[in-house]
C-alpha positions as a printed NumPy array, in Angstrom:
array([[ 17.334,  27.161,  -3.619],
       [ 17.107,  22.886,  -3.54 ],
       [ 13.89 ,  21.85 ,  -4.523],
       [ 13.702,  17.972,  -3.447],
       [ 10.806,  15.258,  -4.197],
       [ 10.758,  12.672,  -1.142],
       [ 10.03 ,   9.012,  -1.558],
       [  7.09 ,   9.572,  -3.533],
       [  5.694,   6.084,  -3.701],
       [  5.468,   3.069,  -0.679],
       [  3.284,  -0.002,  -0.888],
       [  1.064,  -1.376,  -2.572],
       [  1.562,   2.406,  -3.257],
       [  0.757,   5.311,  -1.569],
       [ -0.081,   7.837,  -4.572],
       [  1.533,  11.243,  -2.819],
       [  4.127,  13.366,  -3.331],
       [  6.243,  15.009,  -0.41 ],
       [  8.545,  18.168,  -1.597],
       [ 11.248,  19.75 ,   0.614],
       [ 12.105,  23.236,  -0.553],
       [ 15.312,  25.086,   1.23 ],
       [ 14.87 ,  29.501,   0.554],
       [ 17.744,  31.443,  -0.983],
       [ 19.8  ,  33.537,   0.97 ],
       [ 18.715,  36.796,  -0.795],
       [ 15.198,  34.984,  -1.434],
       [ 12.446,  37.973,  -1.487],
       [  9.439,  38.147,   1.083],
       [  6.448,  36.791,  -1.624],
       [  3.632,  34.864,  -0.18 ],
       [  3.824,  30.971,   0.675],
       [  1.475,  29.817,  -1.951],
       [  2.92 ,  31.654,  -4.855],
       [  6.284,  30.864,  -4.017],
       [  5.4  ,  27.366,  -4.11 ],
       [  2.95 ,  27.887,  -7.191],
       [  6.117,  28.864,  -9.212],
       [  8.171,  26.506,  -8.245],
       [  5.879,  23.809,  -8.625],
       [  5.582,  21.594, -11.766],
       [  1.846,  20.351, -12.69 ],
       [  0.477,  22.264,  -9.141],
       [ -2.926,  24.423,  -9.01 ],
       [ -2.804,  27.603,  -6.552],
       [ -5.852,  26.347,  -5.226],
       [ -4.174,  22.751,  -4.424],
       [ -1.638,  24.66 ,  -2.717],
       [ -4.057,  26.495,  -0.703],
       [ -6.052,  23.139,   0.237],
       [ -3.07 ,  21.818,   1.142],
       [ -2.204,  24.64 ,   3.701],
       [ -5.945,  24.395,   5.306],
       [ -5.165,  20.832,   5.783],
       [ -1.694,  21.723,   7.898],
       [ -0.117,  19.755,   4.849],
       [  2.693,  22.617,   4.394],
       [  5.36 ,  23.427,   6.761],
       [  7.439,  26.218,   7.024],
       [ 10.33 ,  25.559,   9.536],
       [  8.457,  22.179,  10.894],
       [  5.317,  24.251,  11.868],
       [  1.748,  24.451,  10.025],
       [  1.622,  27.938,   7.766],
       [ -1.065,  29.458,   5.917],
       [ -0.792,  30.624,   2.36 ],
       [ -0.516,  34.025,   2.781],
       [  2.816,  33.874,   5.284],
       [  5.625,  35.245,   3.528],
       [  8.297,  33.211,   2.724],
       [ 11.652,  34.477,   3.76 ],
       [ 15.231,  33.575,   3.44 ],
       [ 16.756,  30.395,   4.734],
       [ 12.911,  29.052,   5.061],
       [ 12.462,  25.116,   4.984],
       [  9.686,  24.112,   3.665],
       [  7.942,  21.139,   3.111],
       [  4.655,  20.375,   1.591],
       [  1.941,  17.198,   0.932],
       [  0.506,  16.964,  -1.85 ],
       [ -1.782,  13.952,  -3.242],
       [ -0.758,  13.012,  -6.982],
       [ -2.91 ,  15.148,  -9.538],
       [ -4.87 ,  13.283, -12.249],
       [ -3.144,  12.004, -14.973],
       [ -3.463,  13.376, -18.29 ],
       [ -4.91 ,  10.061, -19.697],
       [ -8.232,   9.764, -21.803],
       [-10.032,   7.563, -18.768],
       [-13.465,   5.799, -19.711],
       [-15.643,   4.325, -17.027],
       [-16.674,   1.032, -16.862],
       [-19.225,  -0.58 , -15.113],
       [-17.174,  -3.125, -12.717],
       [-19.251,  -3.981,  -9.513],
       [-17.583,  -2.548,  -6.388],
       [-17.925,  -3.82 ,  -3.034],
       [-18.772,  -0.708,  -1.003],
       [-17.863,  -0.849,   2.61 ],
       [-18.497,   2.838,   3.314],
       [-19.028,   5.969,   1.42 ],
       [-20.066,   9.547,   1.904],
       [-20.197,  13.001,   0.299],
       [-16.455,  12.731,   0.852],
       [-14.39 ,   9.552,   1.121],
       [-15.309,   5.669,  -0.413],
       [-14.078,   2.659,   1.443],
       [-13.992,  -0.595,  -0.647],
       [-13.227,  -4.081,  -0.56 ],
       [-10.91 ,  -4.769,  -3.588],
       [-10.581,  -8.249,  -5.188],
       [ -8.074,  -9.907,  -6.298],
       [ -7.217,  -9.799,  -9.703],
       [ -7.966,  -6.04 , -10.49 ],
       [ -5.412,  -3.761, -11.153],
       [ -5.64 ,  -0.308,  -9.449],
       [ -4.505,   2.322, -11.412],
       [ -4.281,   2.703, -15.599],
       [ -0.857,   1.817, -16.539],
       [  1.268,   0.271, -19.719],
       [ -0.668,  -2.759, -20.332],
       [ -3.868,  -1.75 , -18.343],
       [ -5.942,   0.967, -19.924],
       [ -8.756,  -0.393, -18.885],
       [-10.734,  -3.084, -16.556],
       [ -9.216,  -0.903, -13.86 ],
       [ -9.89 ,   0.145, -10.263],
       [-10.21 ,   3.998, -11.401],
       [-12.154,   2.717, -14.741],
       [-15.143,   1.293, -12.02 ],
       [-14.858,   4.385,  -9.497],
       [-15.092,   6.779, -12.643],
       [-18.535,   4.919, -13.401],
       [-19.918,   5.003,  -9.707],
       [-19.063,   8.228,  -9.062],
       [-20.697,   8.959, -12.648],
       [-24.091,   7.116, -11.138],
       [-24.483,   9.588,  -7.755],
       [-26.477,  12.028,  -7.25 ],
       [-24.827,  15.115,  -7.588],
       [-25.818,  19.043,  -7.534],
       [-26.49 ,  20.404, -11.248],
       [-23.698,  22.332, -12.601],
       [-21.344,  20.66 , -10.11 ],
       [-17.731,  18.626, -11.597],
       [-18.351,  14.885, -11.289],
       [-16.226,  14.036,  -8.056],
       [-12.68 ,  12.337,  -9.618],
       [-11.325,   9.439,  -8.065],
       [ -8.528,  10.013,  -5.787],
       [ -5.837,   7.25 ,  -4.711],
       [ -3.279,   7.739,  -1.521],
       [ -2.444,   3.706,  -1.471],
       [ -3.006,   1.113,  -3.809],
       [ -3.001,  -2.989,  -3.846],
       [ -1.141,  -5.042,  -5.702],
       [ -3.066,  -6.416,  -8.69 ],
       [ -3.468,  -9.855,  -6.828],
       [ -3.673,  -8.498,  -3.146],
       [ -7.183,  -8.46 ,  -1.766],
       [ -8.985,  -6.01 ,   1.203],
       [ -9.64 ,  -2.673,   1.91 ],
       [ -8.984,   0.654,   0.076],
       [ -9.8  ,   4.299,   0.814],
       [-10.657,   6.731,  -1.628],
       [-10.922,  10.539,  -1.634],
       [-14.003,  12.37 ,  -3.724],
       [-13.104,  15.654,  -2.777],
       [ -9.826,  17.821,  -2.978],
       [ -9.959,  18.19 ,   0.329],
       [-10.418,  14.717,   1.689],
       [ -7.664,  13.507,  -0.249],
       [ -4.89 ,  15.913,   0.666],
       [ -5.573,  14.701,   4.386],
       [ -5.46 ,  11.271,   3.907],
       [ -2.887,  11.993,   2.107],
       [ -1.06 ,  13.314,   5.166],
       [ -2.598,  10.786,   7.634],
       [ -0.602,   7.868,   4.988],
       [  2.678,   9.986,   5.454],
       [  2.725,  11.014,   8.994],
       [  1.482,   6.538,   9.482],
       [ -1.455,   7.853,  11.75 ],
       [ -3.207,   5.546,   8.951],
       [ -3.072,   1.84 ,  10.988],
       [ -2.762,  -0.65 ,   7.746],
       [ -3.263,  -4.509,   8.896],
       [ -2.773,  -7.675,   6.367],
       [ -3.068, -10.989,   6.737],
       [ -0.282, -13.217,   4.754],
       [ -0.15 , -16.879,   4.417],
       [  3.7  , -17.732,   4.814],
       [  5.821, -20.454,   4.   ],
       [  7.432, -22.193,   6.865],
       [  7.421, -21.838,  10.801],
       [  8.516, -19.091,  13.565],
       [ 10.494, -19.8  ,  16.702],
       [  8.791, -16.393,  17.708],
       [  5.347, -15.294,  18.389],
       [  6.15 , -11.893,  16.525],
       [  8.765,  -9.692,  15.48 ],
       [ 10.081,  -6.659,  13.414],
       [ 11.692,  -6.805,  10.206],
       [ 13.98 ,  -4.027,   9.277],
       [ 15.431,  -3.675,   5.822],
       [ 15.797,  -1.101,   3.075],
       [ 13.972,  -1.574,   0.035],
       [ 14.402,  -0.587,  -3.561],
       [ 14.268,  -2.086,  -7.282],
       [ 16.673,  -5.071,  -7.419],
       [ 19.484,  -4.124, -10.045],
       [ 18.985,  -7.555, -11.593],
       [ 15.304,  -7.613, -12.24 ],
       [ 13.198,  -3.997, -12.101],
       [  9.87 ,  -5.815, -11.852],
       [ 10.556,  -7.274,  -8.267],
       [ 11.751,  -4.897,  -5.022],
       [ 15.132,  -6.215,  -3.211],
       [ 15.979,  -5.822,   0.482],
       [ 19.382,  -4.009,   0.744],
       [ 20.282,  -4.28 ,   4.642],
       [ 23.459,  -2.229,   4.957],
       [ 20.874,   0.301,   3.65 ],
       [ 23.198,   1.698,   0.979],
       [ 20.331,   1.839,  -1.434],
       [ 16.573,   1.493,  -1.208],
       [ 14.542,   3.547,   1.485],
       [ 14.159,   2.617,   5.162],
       [ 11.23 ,  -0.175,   5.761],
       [  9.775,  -1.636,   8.685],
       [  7.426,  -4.42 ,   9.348],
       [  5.916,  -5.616,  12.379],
       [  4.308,  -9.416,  12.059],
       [  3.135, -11.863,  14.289],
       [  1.661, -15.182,  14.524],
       [ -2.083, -15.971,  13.846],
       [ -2.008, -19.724,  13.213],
       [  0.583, -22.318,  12.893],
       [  0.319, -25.066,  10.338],
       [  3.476, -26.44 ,  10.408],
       [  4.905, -26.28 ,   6.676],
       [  2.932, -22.596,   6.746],
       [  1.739, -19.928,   8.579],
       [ -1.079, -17.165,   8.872],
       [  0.345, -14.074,  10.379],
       [ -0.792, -10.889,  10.713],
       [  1.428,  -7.73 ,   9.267],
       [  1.556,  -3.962,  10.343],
       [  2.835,  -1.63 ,   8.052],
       [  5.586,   0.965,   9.767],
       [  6.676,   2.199,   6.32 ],
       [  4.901,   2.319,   3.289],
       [  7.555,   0.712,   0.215],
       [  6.396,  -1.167,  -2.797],
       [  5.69 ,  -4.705,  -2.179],
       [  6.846,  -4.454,   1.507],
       [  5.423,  -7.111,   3.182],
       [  6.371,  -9.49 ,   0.17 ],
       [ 10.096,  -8.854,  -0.371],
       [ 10.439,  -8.771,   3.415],
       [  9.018, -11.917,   4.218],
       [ 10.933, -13.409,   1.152],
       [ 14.416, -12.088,   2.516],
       [ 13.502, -13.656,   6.204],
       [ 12.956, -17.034,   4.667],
       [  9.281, -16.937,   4.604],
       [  8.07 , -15.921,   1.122],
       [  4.077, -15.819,   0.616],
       [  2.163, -18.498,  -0.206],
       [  2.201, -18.542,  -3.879],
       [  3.69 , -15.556,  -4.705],
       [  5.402, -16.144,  -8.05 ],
       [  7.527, -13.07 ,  -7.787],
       [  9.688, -13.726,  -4.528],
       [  9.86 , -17.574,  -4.802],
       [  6.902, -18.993,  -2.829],
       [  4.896, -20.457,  -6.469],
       [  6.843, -24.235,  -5.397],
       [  7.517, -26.925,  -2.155],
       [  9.852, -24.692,  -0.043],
       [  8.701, -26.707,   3.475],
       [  7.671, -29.983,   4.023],
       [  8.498, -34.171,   2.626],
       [  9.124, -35.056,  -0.47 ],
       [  6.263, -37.309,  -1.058],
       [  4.18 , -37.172,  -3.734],
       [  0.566, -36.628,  -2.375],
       [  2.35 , -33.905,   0.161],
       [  3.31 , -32.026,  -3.62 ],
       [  0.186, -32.45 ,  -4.558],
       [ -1.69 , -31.603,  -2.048],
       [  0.227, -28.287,  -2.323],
       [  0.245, -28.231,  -5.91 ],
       [ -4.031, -28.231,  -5.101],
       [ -3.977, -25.441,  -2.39 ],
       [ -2.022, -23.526,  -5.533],
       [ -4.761, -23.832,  -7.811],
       [ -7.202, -22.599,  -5.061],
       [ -5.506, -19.49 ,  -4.464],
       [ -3.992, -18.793,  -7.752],
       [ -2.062, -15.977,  -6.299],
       [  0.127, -14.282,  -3.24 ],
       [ -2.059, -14.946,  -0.175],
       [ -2.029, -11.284,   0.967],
       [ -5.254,  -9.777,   1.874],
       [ -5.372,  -5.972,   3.707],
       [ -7.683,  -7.055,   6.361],
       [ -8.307,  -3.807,   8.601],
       [ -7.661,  -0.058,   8.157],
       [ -8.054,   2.972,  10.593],
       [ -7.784,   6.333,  10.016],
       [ -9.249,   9.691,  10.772],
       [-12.273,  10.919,   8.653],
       [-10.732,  14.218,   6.563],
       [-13.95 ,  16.26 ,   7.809],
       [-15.367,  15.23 ,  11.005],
       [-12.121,  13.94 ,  12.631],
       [-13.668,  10.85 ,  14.209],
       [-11.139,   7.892,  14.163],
       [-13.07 ,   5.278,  11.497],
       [-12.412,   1.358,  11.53 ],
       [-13.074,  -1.262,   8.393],
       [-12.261,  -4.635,   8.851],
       [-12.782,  -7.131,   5.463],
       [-13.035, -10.738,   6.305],
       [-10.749, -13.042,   4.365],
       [-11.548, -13.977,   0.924],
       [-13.193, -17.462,  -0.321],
       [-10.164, -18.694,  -1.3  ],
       [ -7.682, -17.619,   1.285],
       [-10.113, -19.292,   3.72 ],
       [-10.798, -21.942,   1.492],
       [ -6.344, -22.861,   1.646],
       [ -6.323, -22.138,   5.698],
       [ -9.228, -24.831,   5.866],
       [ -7.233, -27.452,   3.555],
       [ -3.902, -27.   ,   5.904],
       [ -6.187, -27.189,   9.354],
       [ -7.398, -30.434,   8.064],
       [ -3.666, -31.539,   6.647],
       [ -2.327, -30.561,  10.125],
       [ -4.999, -31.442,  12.448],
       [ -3.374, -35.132,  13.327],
       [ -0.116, -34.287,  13.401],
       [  1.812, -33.005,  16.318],
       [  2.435, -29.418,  16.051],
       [  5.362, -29.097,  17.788],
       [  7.065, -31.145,  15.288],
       [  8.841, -28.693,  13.367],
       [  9.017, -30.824,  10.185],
       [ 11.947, -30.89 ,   7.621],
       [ 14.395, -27.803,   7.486],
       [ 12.805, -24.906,   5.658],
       [ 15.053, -24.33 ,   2.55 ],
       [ 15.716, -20.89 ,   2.892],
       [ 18.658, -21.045,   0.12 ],
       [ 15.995, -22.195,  -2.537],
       [ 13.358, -19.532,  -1.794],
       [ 15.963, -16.075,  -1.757],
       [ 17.193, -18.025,  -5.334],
       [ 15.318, -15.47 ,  -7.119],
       [ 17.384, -12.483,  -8.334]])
């Protein structure tokens, strides 16, 4: 029998885990959910069994229910959202900004500058510390466990927009699938270094840890390493030495949308990690450096908001859309280049972007 865990995490991380189990030859006719029960590290029955309601677990590509016997040869692959960590968590009264919430998901708007999840470094201050609070303040039937909070996707500390949460066991295990399956629609809106002969395009590249540095992601395109990745961007406003574009996630990897852009020459705004923290575009005069060096101290961080997301309530099915406007100081940057720009003939393509500086970074 292989037992195999499938690209567990993507950007600005989804938080599931996808397991492909092949059957023994002379494996015995048990049912589905306690054959996967005891092969399963860290796995309830009853996730199991919420998972199968949900058509998360497939037996031979097709939906099964947890009392189908299992029989030999069987593929099957299962969804599961990652269980809550064994980690002392205390909540903490951080102000949320709630764009949506009922009895079973919570839509925020995240700012920048809060980390998600409790990690080395982070035990507190943290996304989960404020949702463990809220959830703490609703009302709530006596008797009944205070709804957890439950994370398919995460943001980079210093990425901005919208997040869905799942209260429920339930809730989550779907949008768990929805993220896998990418019938999730995921929008963001970067602020790039340098210009586009296109309108839009597709970046394809493979992404995984870079071997030189394992806090940044590294595109590897003869795909010998890394996982598959796909982003689809296009233009939203030129400003000559920058530019706003809007990107669609295809794959879910770590960092996507920032290692991509970095290995197409275009590196985010200000993102220290891939390059784009210093002059990659424009003169070399001084009040051009400073004027940059200004627009830095604005938005003292990668100019990366998640602008929209769509996806399909986990109860009532109907297809739900939130849309975040961009943040004070995104805006705030986009004014200062409108007003830099405005004179100056845009078809003017300026000095050659210095694509050899910004990929100097591994």
């Amino acid at each position: 029998m292989a037992i195999e865990e499938i690209d567990p995490q993507g950007e600005e991380q989804e938080l599931y885990e996808h397991h492909r189990i092949v059957c023994d030859p002379k494996q015995s006719q048990i049912r589905l959910d306690k054959f996967l029960f005891d092969r399963l590290a860290h796995t309830s029955r009853n996730r199991i069994q919420v998972a199968a309601k949900a058509g998360n677990v497939l037996v031979n590509e097709k939906a099964a229910k947890p009392s189908q016997k299992v029989k030999p040869g069987d593929v099957i692959s299962i969804v599961l959202p990652y269980p809550q960590r064994e980690v002392e968590l205390t909540p903490e009264n951080i102000p949320l900004n709630v764009l949506f919430e009922d009895d079973h998901v919570l839509v925020i708007e995240k700012q920048a500058g809060l980390v998600v999840h409790p990690g080395h470094g982070n035990w507190t201050g943290t996304l989960v510390n404020a949702l463990l609070y809220h959830f703490g303040k609703l009302p709530s039937t006596p008797g009944a466990e205070i709804p957890r909070p439950g994370l398919v996707h995460r943001l980079d500390k210093d990425t901005s927009g919208v997040m869905v949460i799942g209260k429920t066991e339930e809730a989550l295990t779907h949008l768990a699938r929805q993220f896998f399956d990418r019938t999730s629609d995921r929008r963001y809106n970067a602020l790039v270094w340098g210009d586009f002969n296109e309108d839009e395009g597709v970046i394809e590249g493979h992404i995984g840890r870079s071997v030189k540095d394992r806090t940044v992601q590294f595109v590897f395109p003869e795909g010998d390493q890394g996982k598959a990745a796909v982003t689809r961007w296009r233009v939203i406003e030129r400003f000559r030495y920058v530019t706003l574009v809007e990107c669609k996630l295809e794959t879910g990897r770590t960092h996507q949308i920032r290692v991509h852009m970095q290995w197409t020459g275009h590196p985010l705004f200000n993102d220290a990690a891939y390059g784009g923290d210093r002059v990659l575009k424009g003169t070399t005069f001084t009040k051009y450096k400073q004027f940059v060096e200004n627009c830095f101290k604005i938005v003292p961080r990668q100019a990366l908001h998640a602008r929209t997301l769509d996806f399909d309530h986990p109860i009532t099915g109907k297809r739900l859309h939130f849309e975040s406007p961009l943040p004070a100081d995104m805006e705030a940057v986009l004014e200062r280049w409108r007003t830099y720009t405005g004179s100056k003939p845009m078809e003017d393509p300026g000095e050659e972007f210095d694509k050899e500086a910004a990929n100097k970074i591994k």
